[in-house]
C-alpha positions as CSV (number, residue, x, y, z in Angstrom):
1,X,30.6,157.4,2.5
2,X,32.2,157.1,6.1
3,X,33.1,153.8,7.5
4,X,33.1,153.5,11.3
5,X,34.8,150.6,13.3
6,X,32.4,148.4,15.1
7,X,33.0,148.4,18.9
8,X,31.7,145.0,20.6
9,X,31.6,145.8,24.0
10,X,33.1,142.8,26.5
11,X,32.8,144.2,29.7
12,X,31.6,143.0,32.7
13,X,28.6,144.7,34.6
14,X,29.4,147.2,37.1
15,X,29.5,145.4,39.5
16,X,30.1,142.3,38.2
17,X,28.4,139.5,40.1
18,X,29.8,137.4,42.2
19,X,32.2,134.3,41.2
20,X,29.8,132.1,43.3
21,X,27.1,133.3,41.2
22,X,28.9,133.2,37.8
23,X,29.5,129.4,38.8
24,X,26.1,128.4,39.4
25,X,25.2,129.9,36.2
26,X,27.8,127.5,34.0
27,X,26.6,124.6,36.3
28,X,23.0,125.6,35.6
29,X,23.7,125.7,32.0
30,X,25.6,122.6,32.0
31,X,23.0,120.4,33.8
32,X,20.4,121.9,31.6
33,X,21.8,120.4,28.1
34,X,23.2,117.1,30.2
35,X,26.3,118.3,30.0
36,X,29.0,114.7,31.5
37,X,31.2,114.7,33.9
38,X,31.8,118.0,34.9
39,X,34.9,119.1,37.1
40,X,35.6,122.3,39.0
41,X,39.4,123.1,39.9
42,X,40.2,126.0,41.7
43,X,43.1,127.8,40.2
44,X,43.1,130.8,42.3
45,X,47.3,131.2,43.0
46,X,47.9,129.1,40.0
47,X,46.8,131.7,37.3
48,X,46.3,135.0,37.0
49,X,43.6,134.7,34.0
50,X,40.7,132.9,35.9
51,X,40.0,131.9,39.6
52,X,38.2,129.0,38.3
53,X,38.1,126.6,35.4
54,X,35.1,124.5,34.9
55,X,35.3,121.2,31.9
56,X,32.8,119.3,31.6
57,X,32.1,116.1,28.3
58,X,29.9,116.4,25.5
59,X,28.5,113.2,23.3
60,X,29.1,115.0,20.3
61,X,30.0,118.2,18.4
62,X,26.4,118.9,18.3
63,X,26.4,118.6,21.6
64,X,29.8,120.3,22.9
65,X,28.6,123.5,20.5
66,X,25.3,123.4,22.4
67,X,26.2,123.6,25.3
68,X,28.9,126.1,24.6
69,X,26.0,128.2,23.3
70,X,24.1,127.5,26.6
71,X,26.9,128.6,28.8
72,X,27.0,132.2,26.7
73,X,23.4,131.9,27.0
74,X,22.7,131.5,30.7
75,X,26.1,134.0,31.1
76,X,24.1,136.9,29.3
77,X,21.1,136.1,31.6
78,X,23.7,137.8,34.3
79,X,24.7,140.8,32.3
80,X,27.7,138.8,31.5
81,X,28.8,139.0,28.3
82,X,32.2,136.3,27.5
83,X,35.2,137.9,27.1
84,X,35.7,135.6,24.4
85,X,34.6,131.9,22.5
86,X,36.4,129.8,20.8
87,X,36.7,126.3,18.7
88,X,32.9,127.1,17.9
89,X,33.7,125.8,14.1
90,X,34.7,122.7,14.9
91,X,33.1,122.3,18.0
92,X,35.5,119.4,19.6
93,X,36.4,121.9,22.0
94,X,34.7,125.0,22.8
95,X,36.2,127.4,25.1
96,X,34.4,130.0,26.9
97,X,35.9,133.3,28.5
98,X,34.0,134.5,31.6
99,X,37.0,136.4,32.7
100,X,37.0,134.8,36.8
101,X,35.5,131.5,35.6
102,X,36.8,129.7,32.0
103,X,34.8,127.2,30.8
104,X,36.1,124.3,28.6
105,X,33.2,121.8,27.4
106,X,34.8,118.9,25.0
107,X,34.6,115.6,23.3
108,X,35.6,112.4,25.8
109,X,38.4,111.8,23.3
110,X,40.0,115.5,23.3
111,X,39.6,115.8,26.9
112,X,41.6,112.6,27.6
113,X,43.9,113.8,25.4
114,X,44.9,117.2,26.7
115,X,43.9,116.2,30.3
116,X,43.8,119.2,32.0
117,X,42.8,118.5,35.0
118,X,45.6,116.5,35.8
119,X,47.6,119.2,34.3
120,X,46.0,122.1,36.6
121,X,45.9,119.5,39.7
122,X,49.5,118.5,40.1
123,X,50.7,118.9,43.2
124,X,47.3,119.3,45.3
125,X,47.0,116.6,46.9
126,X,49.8,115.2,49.5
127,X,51.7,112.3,47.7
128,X,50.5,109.2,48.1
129,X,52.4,106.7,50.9
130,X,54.3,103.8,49.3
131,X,53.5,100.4,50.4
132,X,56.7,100.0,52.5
133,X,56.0,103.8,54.4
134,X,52.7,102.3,55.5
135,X,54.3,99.1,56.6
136,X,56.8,101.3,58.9
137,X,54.5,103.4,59.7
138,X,52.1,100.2,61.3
């Protein structure tokens, strides 16, 4: 009796399709489960894993594994398959792996917590002027 390695193929499509088209696909599968309060951030220059990451809120685990699932889901409906998913089990934070696009969907509480998007933010916008700057400057 032979045993052969399973191969799971994670490649993209050749060609892949379009970031702008990957991104309406998580936002199309995020508004389709009522995903809350989701947030693009550019991180092109920032990393060189994704060009975007995309977090959005779910209500519950239920919910954050659902729409996890939806994202894959609507992801396949491209040819896409996810490089990788994770936190599946406990579904308080599931992470999926589009290669360009990285999509976090989590519990209000865990995404407070780990706030990343002021993490990935930092820095992009001009700092504010202080009260006294704006008096000199008036």
């Amino acid at each position: 009796m032979t045993s052969e390695a399973q191969v799971i193929k994670t490649q993209l499509p050749n060609p892949p399709p379009s970031v702008p088209a990957l991104l309406a696909s998580v936002h199309a599968a995020l508004e389709e489960l009522k995903a809350r309060d989701a947030v693009e951030i550019d991180v092109r220059g920032k990393s060189s894993v994704a060009d975007y990451l995309v977090i959005a809120s779910g209500t519950s685990t239920r919910h954050v594994k659902s729409i996890g699932d939806e994202v894959v889901r609507f992801a396949k409906n491209l040819g896409v398959m996810p490089l990788g998913v994770e936190g599946e089990r406990e579904a308080e934070w599931v992470l999926v792996d589009l290669g360009d696009v990285i999509v976090h969907v989590m519990l209000p509480r865990v995404r407070e917590f780990y706030a990343l998007e002021r993490l990935w933010t930092v820095g992009d916008q001009p700092p504010a002027a202080t009260d006294d700057e704006a008096q000199e400057a008036g």
